[in-house]
C-alpha positions in Angstrom: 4.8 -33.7 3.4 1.3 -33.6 3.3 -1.4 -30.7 4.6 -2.0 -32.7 7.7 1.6 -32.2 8.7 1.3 -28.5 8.4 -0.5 -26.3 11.2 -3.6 -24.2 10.0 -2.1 -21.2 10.5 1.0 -21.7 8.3 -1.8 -23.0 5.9 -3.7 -20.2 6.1 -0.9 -17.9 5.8 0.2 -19.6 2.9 -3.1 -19.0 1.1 -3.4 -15.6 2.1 -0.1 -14.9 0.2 -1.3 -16.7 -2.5 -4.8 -15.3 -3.0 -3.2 -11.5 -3.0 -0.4 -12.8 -5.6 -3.1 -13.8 -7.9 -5.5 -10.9 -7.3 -2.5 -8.5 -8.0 -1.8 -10.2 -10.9 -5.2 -11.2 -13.0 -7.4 -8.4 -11.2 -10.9 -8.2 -9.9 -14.6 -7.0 -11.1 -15.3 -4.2 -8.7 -18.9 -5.1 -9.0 -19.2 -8.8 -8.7 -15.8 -9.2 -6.3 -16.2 -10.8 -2.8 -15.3 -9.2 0.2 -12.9 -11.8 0.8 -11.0 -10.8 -2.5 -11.3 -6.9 -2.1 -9.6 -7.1 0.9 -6.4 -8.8 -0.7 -5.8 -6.1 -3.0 -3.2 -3.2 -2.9 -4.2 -0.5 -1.1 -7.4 -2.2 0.4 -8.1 -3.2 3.9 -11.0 -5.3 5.7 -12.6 -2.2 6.5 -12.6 -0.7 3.0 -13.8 -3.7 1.9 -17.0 -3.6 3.7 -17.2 0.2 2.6 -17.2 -1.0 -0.7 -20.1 -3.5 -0.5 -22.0 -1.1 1.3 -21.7 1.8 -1.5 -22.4 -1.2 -3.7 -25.7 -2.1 -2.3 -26.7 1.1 -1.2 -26.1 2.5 -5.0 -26.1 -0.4 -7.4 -23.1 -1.5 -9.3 -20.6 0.6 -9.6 -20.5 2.5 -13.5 -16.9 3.6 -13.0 -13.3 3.8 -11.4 -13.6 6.9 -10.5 -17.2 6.4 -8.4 -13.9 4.5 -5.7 -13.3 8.2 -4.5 -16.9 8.4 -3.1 -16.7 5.5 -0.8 -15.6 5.8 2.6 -12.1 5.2 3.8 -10.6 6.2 0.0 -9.0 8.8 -0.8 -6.5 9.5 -3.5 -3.3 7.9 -2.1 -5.9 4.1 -2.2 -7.4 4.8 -5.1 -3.8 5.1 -6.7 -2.7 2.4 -5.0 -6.2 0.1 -5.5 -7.6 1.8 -9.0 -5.3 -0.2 -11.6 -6.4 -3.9 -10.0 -10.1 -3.2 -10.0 -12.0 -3.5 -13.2 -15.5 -2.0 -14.0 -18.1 -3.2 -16.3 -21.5 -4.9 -16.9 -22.4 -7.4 -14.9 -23.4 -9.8 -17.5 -23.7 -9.9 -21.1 -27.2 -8.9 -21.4 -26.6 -5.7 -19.6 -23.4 -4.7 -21.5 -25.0 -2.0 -24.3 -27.3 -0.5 -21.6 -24.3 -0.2 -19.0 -22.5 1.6 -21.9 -24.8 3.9 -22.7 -24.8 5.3 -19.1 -23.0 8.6 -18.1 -19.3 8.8 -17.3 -18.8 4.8 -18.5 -16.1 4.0 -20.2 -14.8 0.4 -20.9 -11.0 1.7 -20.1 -12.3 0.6 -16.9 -12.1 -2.9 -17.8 -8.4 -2.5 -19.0 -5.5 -2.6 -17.4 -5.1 0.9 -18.1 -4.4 2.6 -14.8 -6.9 6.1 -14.9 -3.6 8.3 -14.3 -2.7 7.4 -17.9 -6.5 7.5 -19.3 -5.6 11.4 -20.9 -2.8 9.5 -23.1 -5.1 7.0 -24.4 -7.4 8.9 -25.1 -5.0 11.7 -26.7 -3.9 8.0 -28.6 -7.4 7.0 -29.6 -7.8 10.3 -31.3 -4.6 10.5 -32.8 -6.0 6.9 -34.3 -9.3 8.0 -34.9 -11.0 5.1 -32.8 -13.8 5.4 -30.4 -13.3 4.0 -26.7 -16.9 2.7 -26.7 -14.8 0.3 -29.6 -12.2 -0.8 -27.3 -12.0 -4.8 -27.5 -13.4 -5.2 -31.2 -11.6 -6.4 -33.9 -10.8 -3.9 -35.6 -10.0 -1.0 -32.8 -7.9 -4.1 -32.0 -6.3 -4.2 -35.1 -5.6 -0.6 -35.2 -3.8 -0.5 -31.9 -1.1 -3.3 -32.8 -0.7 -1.5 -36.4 1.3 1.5 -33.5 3.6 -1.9 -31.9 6.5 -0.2 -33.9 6.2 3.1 -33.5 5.9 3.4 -29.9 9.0 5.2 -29.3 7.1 8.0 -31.7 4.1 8.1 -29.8 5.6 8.4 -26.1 7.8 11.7 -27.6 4.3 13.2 -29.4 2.1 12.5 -26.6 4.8 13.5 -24.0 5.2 10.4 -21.8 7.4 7.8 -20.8 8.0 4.8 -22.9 6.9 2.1 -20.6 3.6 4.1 -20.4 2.6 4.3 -23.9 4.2 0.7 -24.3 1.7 -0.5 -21.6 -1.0 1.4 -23.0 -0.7 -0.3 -26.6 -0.2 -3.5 -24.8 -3.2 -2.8 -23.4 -5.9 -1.9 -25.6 -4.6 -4.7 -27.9 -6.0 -7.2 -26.0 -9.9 -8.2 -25.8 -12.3 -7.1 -23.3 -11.7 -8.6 -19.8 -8.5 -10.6 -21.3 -6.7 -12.7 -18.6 -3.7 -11.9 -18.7 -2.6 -15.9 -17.6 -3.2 -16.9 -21.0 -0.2 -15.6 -22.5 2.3 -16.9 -20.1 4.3 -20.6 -21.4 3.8 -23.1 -18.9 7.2 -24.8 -18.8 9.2 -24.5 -15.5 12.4 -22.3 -16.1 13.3 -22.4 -12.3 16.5 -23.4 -10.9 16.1 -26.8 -8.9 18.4 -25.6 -6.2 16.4 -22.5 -5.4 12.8 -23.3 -4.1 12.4 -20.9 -2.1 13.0 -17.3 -0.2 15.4 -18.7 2.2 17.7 -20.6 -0.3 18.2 -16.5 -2.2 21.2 -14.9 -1.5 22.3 -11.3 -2.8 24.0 -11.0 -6.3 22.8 -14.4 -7.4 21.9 -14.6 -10.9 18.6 -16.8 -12.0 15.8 -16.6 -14.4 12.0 -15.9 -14.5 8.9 -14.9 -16.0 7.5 -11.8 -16.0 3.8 -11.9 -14.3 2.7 -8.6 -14.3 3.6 -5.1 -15.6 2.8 -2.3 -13.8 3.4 2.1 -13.3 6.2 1.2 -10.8 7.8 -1.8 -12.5 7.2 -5.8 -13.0 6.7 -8.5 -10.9 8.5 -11.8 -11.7 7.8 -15.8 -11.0 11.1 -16.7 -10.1 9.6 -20.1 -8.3 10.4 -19.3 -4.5 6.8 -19.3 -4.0 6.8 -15.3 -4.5 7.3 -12.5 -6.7 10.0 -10.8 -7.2 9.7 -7.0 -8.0 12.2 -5.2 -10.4 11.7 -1.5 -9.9 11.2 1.0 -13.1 14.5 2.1 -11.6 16.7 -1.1 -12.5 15.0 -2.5 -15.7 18.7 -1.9 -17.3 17.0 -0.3 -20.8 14.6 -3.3 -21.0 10.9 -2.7 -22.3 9.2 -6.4 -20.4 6.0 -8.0 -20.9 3.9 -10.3 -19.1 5.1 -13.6 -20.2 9.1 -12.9 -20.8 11.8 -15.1 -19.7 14.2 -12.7 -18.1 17.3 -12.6 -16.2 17.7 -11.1 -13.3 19.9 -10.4 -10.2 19.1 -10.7 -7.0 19.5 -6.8 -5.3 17.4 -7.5 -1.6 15.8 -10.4 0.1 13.9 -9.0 3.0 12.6 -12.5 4.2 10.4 -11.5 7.5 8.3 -9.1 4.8 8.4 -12.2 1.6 9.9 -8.9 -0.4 12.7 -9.9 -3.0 13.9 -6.6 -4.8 15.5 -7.7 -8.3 17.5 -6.1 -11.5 17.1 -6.9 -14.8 20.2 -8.3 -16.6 18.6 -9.6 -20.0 15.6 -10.1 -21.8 16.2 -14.2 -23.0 14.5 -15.5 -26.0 11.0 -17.6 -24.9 11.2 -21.1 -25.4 15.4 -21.7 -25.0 16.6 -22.5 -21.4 
């Protein structure tokens, strides 16, 4: 079949999914991001959107997160929703130690850190005795993976949930603005006879990579074309990263929405099919 043989609006539809997939996934710049890709993600609308770009060019770049509250159409039901997709920082290289140096930046905001869980890295930064204006560098870097085994620890002292702190390390262990893509093995995993939504049927048993880890649980490739969601709810005792080969069972398929509800069964070692 070739696009010819497909009508636009299927096209288009298509796309659409798979623009928000990806957006919801790798992230945008708050200050550099179209309106065509504001719009896709969570929480946003066309009309939010605009009332971004127009706080945007009516204040300059945006210096922080938290600046989301003061545009029109937010409130803090969005900017939960929104806040953890959107990143904020210079606009280019040049800029970066002036944008720093202005009030109430911090370069959490180009994490993937959501701001509900900024008090527990910061309560983990001084614990460590690092400096967020040193998040990214080599050594704050280094620092951060030296706590990879003692996060069970460090969720109990700074009284929060495991996947938080877990997320949190995960986090500020990475670079600056890291794409989180890079980390995920290219090889196909996917069962041949399952190519999409409609071939899914409840309590079947398949395999996939986790994509993204968020608050509420992970989304996973599972090679119908969308993602899969396992809910903090049904991740069976397993702490998943972007990247894992998992096994999962199939809990919901709600086809009219493209929503596929999942549960974690086991965590399978990367590389072995």
């Amino acid at each position: 079949m070739y696009q010819h043989d497909l009508k636009k609006k299927s096209i288009e539809e298509a796309l659409e999914e798979v623009v928000s997939e990806c957006v919801s996934f790798i992230g945008v710049d708050l200050n550099t991001a179209s309106h065509s890709l504001l719009r896709r993600v969570a929480g946003l609308t066309e009309k939010r959107a605009t009332s971004i770009l127009k706080f945007r060019e009516e204040n300059g770049p945006f210096c922080n997160r938290e600046q989301l509250n003061k545009v029109t159409g937010i409130g803090p039901k969005v900017f939960k929703q929104c806040a953890g997709f959107l990143r904020v920082g210079p606009t280019d290289a040049k800029t970066a130690d002036n944008f720093y140096k202005k009030p109430k930046t911090t370069k959490l905001d180009c994490t993937y850190v959501h701001p509900e869980s900024y008090d527990i890295a910061s309560k983990l930064m001084k614990k460590l005795k690092l400096q967020p204006i040193n998040i990214g560098e080599d050594d704050f870097i280094d620092t951060i993976k030296s706590c990879e085994n003692k996060i069970q620890d460090l969720s109990n002292e700074l009284n929060c949930s495991l996947e938080t702190m877990k997320l949190i390390v995960e986090a500020l262990s990475k670079p600056l603005n890291y794409d989180l893509r890079s980390d995920i093995p290219q090889r196909q995993i996917f069962r041949k006879e399952i190519a999409n939504i409609n071939d899914l049927t409840t309590d079947t048993v398949i395999t996939g990579r986790v994509s993204n880890v968020t608050h509420f649980g992970c989304f996973v490739d599972i090679g119908v074309g969308k993602m899969g969601l396992i809910h903090v709810s049904k991740m069976n005792g397993l702490h998943l990263q972007v990247g894992d080969k998992v096994e999962v069972k199939v809990l919901n398929v709600d086809i009219a929405r493209g929503r596929i509800s999942l549960q974690a069964v086991s965590l399978m070692m990367n590389g072995i099919d």
